[in-house]
Each structure stands twice: as C-alpha cells, then as structure tokens.
C-alpha positions as CSV (number, residue, x, y, z in Angstrom):
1,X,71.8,-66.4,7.0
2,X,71.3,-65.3,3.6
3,X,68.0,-66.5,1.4
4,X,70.8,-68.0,-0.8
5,X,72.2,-70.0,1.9
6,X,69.3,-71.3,3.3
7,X,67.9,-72.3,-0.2
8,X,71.2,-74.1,-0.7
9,X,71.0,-76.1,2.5
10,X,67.4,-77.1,1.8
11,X,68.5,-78.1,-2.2
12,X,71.6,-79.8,-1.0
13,X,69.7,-81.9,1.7
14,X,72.4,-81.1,4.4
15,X,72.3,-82.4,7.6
16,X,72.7,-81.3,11.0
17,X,76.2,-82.7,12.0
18,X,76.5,-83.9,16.1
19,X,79.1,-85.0,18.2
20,X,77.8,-87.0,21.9
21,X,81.1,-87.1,24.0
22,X,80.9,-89.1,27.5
23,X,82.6,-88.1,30.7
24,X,84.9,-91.9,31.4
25,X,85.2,-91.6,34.9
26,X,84.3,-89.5,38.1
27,X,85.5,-86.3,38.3
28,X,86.2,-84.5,42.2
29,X,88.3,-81.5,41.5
30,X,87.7,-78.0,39.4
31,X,89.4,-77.5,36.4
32,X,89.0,-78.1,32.6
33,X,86.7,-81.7,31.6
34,X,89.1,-82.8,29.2
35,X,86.5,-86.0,27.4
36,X,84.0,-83.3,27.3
37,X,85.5,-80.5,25.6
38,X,85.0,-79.7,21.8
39,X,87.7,-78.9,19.4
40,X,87.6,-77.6,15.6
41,X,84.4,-75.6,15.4
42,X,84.3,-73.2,12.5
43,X,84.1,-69.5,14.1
44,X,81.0,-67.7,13.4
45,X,79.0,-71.0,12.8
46,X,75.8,-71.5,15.9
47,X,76.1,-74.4,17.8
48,X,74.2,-76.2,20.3
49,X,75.1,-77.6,23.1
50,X,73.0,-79.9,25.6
51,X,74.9,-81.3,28.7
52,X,73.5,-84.1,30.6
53,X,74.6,-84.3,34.7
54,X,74.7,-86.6,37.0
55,X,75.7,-84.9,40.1
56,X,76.2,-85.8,43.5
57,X,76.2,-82.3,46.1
58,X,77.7,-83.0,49.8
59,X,76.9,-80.3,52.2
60,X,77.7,-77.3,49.4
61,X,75.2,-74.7,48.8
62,X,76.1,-74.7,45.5
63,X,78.3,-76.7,42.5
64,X,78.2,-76.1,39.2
65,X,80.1,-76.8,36.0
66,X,80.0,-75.0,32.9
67,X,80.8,-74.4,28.8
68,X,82.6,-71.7,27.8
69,X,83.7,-70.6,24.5
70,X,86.2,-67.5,24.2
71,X,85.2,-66.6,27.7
72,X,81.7,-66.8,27.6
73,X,79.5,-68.7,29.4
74,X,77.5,-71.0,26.7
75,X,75.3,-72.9,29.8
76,X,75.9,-73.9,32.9
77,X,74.6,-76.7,35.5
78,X,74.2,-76.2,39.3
79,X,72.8,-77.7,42.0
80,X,73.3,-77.5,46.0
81,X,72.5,-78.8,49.1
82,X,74.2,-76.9,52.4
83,X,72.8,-79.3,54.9
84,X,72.7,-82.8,53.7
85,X,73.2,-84.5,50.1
86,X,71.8,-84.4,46.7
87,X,71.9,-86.4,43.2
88,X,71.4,-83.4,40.7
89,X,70.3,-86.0,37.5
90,X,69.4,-83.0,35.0
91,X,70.1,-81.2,31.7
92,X,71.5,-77.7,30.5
93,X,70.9,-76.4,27.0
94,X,73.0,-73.4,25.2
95,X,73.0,-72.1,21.7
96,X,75.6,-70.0,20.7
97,X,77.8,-68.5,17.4
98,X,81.0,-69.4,18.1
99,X,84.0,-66.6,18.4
100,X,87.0,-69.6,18.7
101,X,87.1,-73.4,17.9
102,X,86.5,-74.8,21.3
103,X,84.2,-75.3,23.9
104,X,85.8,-76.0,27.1
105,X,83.6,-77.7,30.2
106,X,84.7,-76.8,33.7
107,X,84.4,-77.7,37.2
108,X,84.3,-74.9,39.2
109,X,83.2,-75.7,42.4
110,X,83.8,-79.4,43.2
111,X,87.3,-79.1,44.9
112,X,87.5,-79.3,49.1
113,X,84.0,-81.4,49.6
114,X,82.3,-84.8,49.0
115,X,81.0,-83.5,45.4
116,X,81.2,-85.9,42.7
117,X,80.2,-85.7,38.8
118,X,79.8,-89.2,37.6
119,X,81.2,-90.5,34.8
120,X,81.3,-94.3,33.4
121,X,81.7,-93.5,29.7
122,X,78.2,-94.0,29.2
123,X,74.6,-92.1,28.8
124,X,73.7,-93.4,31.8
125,X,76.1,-91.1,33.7
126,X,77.4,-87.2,32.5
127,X,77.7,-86.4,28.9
128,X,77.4,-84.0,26.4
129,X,76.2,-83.6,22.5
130,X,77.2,-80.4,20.3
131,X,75.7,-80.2,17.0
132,X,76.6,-77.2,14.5
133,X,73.1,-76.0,13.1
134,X,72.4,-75.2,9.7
135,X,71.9,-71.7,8.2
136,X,68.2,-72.0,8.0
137,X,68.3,-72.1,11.9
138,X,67.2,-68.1,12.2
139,X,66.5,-66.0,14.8
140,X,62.7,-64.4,14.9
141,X,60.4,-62.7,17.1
142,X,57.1,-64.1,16.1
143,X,56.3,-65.9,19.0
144,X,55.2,-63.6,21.5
C-alpha cells in the first residue's frame, strides 16, 4: 500500500467489507463445500478468512478441511481421534493476497468413516466469514 492509498482510505472513511456464509447441512464426504466457497474477489487484494468448525472425528487419526485459493492453502482445520470419538468445536484464521477470485473450502479427509462436519445454516454449527482488508492493513516487523 502506497501513503496515497492509505491516506485515501482514512479520508474516504471506507470500511472493511465481510461476507459470513453458513454450512446448511451436514457434510460426510471430501470434495469442494459449495455454501462455503467465495466467489468475485479482486486479485491482488488481502483477505481474511476465519472458519468456524464443528467437527465430529470417529476413529480417524486425522480429518481436516481446508481454503484454498489458486492452489494454496489459505488455513486449514484438523482434528483426530484413532481410538474413540471427538467433537472438534474450534476456529482457523488465514490472511492472504489473493492470485484468483475464489476461495474454495474442502473436505479432504471425511470419506470411508463416521466423520461428520455439522451444518444447520446457522453460527451455532460450521461457518465461515471473509472480509477484504483495507490498504492501510500493512505488513511490519516492529513487534519482536
């Protein structure tokens, strides 16, 4: 971000645009989250995203699910439990500059077991909340 930009943001008041999408219903195979993905993000803007899971583990070292944008891993949730059952109730955080305008979520271990991630189109089950930051969002090293 450029001194001009970030002077602009903070003379133009702008605000810090987010988008909370919830997961509608349970979800027991891998693959692509279709409620929770995010379309039509402007390529080289930072994002953040914060995903929150409710997870249920069945005898399976370890599940996870995770955002991806071109490729990359943004963040990613796990949780395990090889000799019983779990509820994982947690969240993962990523920031990120984007390098295409989506964000896909993904199951990638919840096929062939007892796994569930819960869904009821609500807050009280799995969702998720991007938000685009603003240019005066910069990156330092000052606190050591």
């Amino acid at each position: 971000a450029t001194r001009e930009s970030i002077l602009e943001n903070f003379n133009n008041a702008n605000t810090t645009k987010c988008q909370t999408k919830y997961l509608s219903a349970d979800v027991t195979a891998n693959g692509a989250i279709g409620d929770l993905g995010f379309n039509n993000l402007t390529i080289g803007k930072k994002y953040r995203i914060e995903l929150s899971v409710f997870l249920l583990v069945v005898n399976d070292p370890l599940a996870y699910i995770e955002y991806k944008n071109n490729a990359v891993i943004v963040t990613r949730f796990s949780c395990g439990d090889s000799s019983g059952s779990s509820n994982c109730n947690s969240s993962s955080v990523g920031s990120f500059t984007t390098a295409t305008d989506t964000l896909i979520l993904s199951a990638t271990s919840l096929s062939g077991g007892a796994n569930i991630l819960y869904g009821n189109g609500s807050k009280g089950e799995t969702y998720a909340t991007l938000c685009e930051l603003p240019e005066t969002v910069i990156e330092t090293t000052e606190f050591n």
